[in-house]
VMD Tcl script that draws the C-alpha trace (Angstrom):
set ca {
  {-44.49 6.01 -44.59}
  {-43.08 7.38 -41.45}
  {-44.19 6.25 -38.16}
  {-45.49 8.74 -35.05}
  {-42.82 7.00 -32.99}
  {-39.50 5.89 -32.74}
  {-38.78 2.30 -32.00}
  {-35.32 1.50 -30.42}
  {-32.69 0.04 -32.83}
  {-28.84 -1.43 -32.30}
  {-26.15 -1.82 -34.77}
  {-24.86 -4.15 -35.81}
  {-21.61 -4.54 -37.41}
  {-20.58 -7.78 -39.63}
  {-18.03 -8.51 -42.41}
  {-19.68 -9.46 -45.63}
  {-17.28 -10.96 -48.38}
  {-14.81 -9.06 -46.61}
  {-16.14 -5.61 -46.24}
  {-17.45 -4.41 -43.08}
  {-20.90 -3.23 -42.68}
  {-23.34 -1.90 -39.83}
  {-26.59 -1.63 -40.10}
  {-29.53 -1.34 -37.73}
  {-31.81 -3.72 -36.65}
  {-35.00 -3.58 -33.64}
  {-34.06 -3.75 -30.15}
  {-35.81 -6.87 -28.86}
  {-34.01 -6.84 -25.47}
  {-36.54 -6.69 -23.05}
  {-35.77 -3.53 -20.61}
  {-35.22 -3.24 -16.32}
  {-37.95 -3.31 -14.93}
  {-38.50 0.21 -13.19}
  {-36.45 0.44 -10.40}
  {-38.86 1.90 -7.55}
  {-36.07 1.56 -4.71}
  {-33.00 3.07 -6.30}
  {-35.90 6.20 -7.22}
  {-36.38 5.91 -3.57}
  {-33.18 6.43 -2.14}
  {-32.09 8.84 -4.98}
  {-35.36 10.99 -3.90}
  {-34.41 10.44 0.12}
  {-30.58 11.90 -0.34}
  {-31.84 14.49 -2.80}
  {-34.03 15.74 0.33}
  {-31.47 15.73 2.22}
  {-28.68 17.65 0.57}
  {-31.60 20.44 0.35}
  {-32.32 20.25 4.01}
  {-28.54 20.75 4.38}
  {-28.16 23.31 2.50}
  {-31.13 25.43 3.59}
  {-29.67 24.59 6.83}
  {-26.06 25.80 6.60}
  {-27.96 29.04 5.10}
  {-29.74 29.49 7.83}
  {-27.09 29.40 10.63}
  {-24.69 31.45 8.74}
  {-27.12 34.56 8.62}
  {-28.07 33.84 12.56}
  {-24.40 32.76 13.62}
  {-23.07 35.93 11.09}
  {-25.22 38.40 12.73}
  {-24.25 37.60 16.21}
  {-20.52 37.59 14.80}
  {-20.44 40.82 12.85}
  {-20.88 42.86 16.35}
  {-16.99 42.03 16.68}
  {-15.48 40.90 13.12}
  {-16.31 43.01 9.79}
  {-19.24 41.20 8.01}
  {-17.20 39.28 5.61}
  {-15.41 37.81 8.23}
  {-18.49 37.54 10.06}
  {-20.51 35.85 7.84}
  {-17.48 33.60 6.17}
  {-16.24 32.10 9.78}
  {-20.41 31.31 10.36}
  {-20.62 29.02 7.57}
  {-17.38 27.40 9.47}
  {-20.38 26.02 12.33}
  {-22.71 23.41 9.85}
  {-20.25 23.04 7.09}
  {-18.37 21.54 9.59}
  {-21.16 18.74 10.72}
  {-22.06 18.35 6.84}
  {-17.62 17.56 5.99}
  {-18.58 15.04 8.37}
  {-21.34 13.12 6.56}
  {-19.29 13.34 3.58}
  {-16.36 11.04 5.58}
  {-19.25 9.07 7.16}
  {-20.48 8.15 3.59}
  {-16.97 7.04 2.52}
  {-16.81 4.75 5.38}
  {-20.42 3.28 5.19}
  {-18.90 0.04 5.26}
  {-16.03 0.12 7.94}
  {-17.75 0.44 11.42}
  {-15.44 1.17 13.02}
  {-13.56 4.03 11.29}
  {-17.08 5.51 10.27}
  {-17.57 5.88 14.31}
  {-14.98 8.99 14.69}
  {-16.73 11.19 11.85}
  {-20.27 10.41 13.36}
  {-19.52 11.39 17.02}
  {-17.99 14.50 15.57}
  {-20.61 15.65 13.20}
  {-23.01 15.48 16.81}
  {-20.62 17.43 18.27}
  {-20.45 19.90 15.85}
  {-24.10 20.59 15.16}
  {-24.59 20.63 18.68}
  {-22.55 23.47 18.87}
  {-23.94 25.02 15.48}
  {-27.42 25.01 17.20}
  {-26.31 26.18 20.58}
  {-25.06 29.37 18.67}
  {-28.53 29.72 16.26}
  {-29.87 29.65 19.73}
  {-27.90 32.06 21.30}
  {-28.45 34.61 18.58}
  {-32.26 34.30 19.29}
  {-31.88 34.78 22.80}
  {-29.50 38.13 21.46}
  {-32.39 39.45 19.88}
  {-35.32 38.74 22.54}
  {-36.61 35.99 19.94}
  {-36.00 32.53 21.93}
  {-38.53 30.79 19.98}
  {-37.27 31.77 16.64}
  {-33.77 30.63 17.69}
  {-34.95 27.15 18.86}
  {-36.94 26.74 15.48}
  {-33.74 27.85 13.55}
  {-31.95 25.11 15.57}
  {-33.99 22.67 15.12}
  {-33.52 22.96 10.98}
  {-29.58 22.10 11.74}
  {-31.75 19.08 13.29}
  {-33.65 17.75 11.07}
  {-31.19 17.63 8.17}
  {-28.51 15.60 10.20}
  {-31.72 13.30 11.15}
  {-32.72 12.62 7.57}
  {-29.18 11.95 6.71}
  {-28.97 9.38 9.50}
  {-31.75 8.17 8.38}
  {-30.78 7.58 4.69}
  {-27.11 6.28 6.12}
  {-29.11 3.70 7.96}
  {-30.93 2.46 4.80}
  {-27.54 1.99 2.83}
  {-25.06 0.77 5.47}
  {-24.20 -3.27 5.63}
  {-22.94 -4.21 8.75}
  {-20.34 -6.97 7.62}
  {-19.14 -9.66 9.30}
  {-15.81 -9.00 11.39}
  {-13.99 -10.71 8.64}
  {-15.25 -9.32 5.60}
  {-14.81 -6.14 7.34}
  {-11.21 -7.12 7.81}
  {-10.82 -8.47 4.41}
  {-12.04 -5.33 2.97}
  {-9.54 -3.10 5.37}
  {-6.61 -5.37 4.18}
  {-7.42 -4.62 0.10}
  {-7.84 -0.62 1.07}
  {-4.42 -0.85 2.65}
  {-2.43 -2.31 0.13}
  {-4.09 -0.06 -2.19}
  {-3.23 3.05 0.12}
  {0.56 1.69 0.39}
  {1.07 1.14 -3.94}
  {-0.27 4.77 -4.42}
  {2.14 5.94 -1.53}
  {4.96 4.06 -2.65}
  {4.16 5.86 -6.20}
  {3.78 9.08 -5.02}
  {6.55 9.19 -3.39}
  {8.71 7.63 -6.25}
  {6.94 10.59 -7.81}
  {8.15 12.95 -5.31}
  {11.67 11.61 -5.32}
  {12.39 12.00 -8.96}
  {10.89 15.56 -8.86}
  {13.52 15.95 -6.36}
  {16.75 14.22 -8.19}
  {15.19 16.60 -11.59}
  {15.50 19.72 -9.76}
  {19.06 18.54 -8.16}
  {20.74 18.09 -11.22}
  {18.77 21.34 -12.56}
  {20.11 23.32 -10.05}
  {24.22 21.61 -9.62}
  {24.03 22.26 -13.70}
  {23.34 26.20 -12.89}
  {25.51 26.20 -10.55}
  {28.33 24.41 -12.62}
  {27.23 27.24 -15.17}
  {27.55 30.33 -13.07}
  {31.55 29.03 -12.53}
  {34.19 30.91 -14.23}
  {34.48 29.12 -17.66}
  {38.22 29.63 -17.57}
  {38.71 27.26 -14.55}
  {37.70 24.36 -16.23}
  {39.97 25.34 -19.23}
  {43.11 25.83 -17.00}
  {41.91 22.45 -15.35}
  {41.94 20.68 -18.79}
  {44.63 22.28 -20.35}
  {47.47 22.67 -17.59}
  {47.05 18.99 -16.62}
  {50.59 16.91 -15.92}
  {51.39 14.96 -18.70}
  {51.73 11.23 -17.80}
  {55.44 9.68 -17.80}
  {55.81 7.36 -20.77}
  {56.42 4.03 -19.66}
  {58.87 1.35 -21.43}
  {59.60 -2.49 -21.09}
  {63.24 -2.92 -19.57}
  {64.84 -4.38 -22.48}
  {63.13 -1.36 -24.87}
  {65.65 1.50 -25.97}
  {64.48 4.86 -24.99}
  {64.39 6.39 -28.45}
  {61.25 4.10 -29.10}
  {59.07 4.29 -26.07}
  {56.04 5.60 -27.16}
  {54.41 8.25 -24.94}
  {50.91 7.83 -23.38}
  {48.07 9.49 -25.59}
  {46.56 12.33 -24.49}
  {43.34 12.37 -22.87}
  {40.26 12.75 -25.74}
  {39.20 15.98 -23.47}
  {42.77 17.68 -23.50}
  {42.82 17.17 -27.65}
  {39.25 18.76 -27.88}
  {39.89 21.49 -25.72}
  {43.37 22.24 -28.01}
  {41.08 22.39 -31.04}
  {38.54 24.59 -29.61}
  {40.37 27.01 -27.07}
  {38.75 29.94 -29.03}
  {35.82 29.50 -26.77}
  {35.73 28.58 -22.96}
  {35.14 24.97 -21.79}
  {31.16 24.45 -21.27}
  {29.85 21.63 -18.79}
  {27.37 20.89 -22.16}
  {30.95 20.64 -24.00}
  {31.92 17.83 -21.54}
  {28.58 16.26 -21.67}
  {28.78 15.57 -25.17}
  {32.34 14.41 -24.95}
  {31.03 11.74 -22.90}
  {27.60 10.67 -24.87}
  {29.91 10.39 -27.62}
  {32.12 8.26 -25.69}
  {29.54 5.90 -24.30}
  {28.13 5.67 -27.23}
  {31.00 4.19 -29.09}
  {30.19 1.63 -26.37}
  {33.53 2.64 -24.01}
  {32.99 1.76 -20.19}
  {33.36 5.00 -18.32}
  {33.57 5.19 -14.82}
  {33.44 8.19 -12.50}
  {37.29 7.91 -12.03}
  {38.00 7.68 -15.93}
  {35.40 10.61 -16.25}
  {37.49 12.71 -13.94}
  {40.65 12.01 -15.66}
  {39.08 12.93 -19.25}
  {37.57 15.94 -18.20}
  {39.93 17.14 -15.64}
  {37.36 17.78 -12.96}
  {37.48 16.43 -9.45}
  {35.38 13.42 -9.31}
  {32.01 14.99 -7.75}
  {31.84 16.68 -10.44}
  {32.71 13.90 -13.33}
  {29.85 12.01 -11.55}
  {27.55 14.53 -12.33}
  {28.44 15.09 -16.05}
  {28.87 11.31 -16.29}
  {25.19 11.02 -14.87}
  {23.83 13.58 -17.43}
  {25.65 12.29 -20.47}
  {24.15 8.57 -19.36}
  {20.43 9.94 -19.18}
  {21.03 11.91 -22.55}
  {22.23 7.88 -23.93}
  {19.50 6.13 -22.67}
  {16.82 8.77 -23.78}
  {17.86 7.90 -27.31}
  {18.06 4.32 -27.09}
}
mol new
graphics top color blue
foreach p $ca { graphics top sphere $p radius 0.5 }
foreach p [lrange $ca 0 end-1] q [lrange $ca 1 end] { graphics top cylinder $p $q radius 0.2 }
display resetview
């Protein structure tokens, strides 16, 4: 037989001669009690984001209709929502620093400041059209919703002790430094990416035939023999790896990929390459070995 209502269940989940199972069983946790301040306060901010917003709707027609005698009414009207959204930014940064007095201080004094301004204008634009009293009254909205958002900052700031305060300063900035640090070890590999993006297009837009002349027309080394060794037997010095490919494959140009790949295939036969030896297999001045040298390296470790 079904019941009219639905009690609350939780699952549970056990291992019965090794097989899992879940199954459901009554909640007997007893529940919160209701909580009537959290409603409270939820009920007091809820009022005021209304207020606010009724408020910034209210000076943007006034401030927009004093403003469209010398702007179109786009402009008008989009620059007048400039005079309370400008107060309400500022109860956003007051809320973030609820519980640092003394940094919270700077957005407070200027949120006055602004909505002072903001109703001066609503005011002004009544006085425009012969309605004083209707101004004031529109003012006076701007008013009341910075009021009961002072009132429901008082109810949720702490004023901590100097040295919690501190404390609590110190942990935000050595937070603030490790996400700077990251970002900008963020930033600075974006950077070194787009380098080598852009030295590898311009190694590409080269004439293809430079780097062939440069690996093919090289100076063979001088062989070099032992004083008591006839001359008949002195071996001569092998050529470089990057001379021999380039003699198998001179029915296409020399590519900086070629090069690259001569050198991942290099290190990884485990060979010790430095910028020097890169130069001298590729035939490239040594700014430019470094580069291929750095690319073939990142290519190694990608893999590994």
């Amino acid at each position: 037989m079904r019941t009219p209502f639905r009690h609350p269940t939780r699952t549970i989940t056990e291992n019965v001669h090794g097989v899992d199972v879940s199954y459901d069983i009554p909640d007997t946790a007893p529940r919160l009690p209701f909580n009537l301040d959290a409603a409270l306060r939820r009920a007091l901010f809820t009022f005021a984001v209304a207020m606010t917003a009724g408020a910034i709707v209210w000076g943007t027609v006034a401030i927009g209709g004093m403003l469209q005698l010398l702007a179109p009414p786009w402009a008008a009207y989009l620059v007048a929502g400039v005079f309370d959204a400008g107060w309400a930014a500022c109860l956003i940064a007051e809320w973030l620093l609820r519980y640092d007095h003394t940094r919270a201080a700077l957005p407070q004094k200027a949120g006055l400041a602004m909505l002072a301004v903001s109703m001066a204008a609503i005011v002004l634009d009544g006085h425009r059209n012969d309605a004083v009293l209707v101004g004031i009254v529109g003012a006076l909205v701007s008013a009341a919703a910075k009021g009961v958002w002072a009132i429901g900052m008082h109810t949720i700031r702490i004023k901590l002790d100097p040295k919690y305060e501190a404390y609590l300063r110190t942990l935000q900035q050595q937070t603030g430094t490790e996400q700077a640090l990251a970002l900008s070890e963020w930033d600075r590999q974006l950077t070194q990416n787009r380098t080598v993006k852009l030295r590898l297009a311009l190694e590409a837009r080269r004439p293809a035939e430079t780097a062939v002349n440069q690996l093919v027309d090289r100076p063979q080394s001088a062989p070099v023999h032992a004083a008591d060794q006839p001359v008949n037997q002195v071996e001569a010095t092998p050529e470089p790896v990057a001379v021999q490919a380039v003699a198998r494959a001179v029915d296409r140009p020399v590519q900086p990929e070629d090069q690259v790949d001569l050198l991942v295939s290099l290190l990884r036969k485990g060979e010790h390459i430095t910028k020097a030896r890169a130069a001298e297999l590729l035939g490239v001045p040594e700014s430019t070995a470094y580069r291929r040298l750095t690319k073939a390296t990142s290519v190694v470790n990608q893999y590994n």
